[in-house]
MIKOL-521252 format. One record per residue (C-alpha): residue in three letters; x, z, y. Coordinates in pm, whole numbers, padded with zeros to 5 digits, always signed. Layout:
<pts>
ALAXZY/...
</pts>
This chain:
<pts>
UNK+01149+02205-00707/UNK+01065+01886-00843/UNK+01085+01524-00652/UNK+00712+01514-00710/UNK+00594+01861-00621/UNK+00834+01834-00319/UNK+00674+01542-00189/UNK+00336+01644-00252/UNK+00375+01946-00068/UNK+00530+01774+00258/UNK+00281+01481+00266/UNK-00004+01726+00223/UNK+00151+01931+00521/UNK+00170+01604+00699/UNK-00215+01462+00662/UNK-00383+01749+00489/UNK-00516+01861+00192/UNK-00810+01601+00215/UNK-00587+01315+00187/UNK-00481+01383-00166/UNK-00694+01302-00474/UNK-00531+01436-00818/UNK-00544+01217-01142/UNK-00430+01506-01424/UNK-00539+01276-01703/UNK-00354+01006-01553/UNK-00648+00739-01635/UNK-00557+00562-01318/UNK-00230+00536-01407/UNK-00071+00737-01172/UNK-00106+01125-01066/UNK-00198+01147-00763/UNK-00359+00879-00485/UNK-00264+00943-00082/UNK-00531+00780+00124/UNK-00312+00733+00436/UNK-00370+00622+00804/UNK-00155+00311+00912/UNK+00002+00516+01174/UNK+00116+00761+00934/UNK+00258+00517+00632/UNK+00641+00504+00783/UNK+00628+00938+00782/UNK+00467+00904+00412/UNK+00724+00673+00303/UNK+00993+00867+00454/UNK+00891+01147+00259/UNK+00929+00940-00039/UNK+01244+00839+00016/UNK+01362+01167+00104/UNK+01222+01334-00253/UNK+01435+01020-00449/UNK+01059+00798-00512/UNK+01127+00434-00470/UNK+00834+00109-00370/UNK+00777+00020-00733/UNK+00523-00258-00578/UNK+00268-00315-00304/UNK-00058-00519-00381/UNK-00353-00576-00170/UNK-00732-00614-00203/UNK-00974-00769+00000/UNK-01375-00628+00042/UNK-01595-00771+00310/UNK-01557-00464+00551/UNK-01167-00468+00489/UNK-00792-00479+00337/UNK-00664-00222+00176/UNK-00312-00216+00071/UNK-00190-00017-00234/UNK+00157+00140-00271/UNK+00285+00253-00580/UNK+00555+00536-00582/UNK+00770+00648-00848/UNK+01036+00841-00956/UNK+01228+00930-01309/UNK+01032+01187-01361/UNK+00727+01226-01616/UNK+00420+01139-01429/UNK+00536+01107-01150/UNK+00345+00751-01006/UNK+00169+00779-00688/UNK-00059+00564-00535/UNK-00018+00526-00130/UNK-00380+00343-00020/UNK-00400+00213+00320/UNK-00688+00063+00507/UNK-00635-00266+00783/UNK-00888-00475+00968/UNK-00889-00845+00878/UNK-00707-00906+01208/UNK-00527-00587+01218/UNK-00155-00485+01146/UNK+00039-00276+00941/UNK+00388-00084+01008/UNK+00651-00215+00802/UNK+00847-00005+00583/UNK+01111-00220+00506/UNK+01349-00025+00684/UNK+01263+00288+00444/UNK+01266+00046+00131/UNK+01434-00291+00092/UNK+01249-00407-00155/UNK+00973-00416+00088/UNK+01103-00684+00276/UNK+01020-00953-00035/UNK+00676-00753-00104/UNK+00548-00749+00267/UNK+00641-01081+00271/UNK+00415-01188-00029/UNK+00144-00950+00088/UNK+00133-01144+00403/UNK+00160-01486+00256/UNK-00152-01420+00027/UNK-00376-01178+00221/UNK-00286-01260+00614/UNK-00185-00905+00730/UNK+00053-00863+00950/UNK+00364-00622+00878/UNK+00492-00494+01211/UNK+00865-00482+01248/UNK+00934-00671+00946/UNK+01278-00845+01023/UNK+01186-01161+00837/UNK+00833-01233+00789/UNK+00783-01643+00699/UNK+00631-01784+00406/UNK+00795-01728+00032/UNK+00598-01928-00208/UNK+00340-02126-00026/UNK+00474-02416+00184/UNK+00542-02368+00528/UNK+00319-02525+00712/UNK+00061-02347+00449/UNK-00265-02223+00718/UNK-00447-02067+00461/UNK-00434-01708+00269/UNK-00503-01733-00098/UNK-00602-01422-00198/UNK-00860-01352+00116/UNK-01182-01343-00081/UNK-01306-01607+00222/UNK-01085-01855+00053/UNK-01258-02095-00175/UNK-01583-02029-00302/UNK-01654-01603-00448/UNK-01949-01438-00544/UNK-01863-01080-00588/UNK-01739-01008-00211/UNK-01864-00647-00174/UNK-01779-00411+00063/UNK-01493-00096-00040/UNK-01781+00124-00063/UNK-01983-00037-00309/UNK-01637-00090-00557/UNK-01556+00283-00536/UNK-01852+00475-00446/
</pts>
């Protein structure tokens, strides 16, 4: 069985089939997108790591209702690219899963920085590029002055 299919079939066993969204023209740029509680992303991830994906990079967005933090999967196979979304308060928390995938530890980090969230469990969570005694989160769409601040809803329907 393939790395993909394998995982597929285990996550969807894991949150059900209403978590997955397929993409078989790829016009999102990846196959499939796993909406995914927080206190389920560790077991997702696992899963992942398990099937041979690895973190291939974590971004966030900001809407006026909440965060939402994107994790793309992948693995050398064709088509392969999954998107993990995840949904956080402003003031909420995220599990870490740097202790699934290293190079989380230098993305959480940055997501942090620029967006606020806190990664729970991170080993090493201090500031990267902003100065240190930086108060302020640069990407958080209540930094500086925005006009399109819309809530997730209104972006994707």
């Amino acid at each position: 069985m393939a790395a993909k299919d394998e995982a597929l079939q285990r996550i969807r066993e894991l949150l059900g089939e209403g978590a997955l969204t397929a993409d078989p023209d790829f016009r999102t740029g990846v196959s499939w997108t796993i909406t995914c509680p927080r206190e389920s992303l560790v077991a997702v991830m696992r899963i992942f790591e398990e099937c041979g994906f690895y973190l291939e990079s974590l971004t966030g967005l900001d809407f006026q209702d909440t965060l939402e933090f994107v994790y793309h999967m992948n693995t050398y196979e064709p088509r392969a690219r999954m998107a993990v979304r995840v949904l956080c308060p402003h003031d909420g928390e995220i599990p870490s899963v740097s202790g699934v995938f290293s190079s989380a530890l230098w993305q959480e980090r940055e997501a942090w920085e620029f967006f606020g969230v806190r990664f729970s469990g991170h080993p090493d969570l201090r500031h990267l590029l902003l100065p240190e005694d930086a108060d302020f989160h640069p990407l958080r769409k209540d930094f500086g002055t925005v006009h399109a601040y819309r809530k997730r809803e209104e972006v994707y329907g």
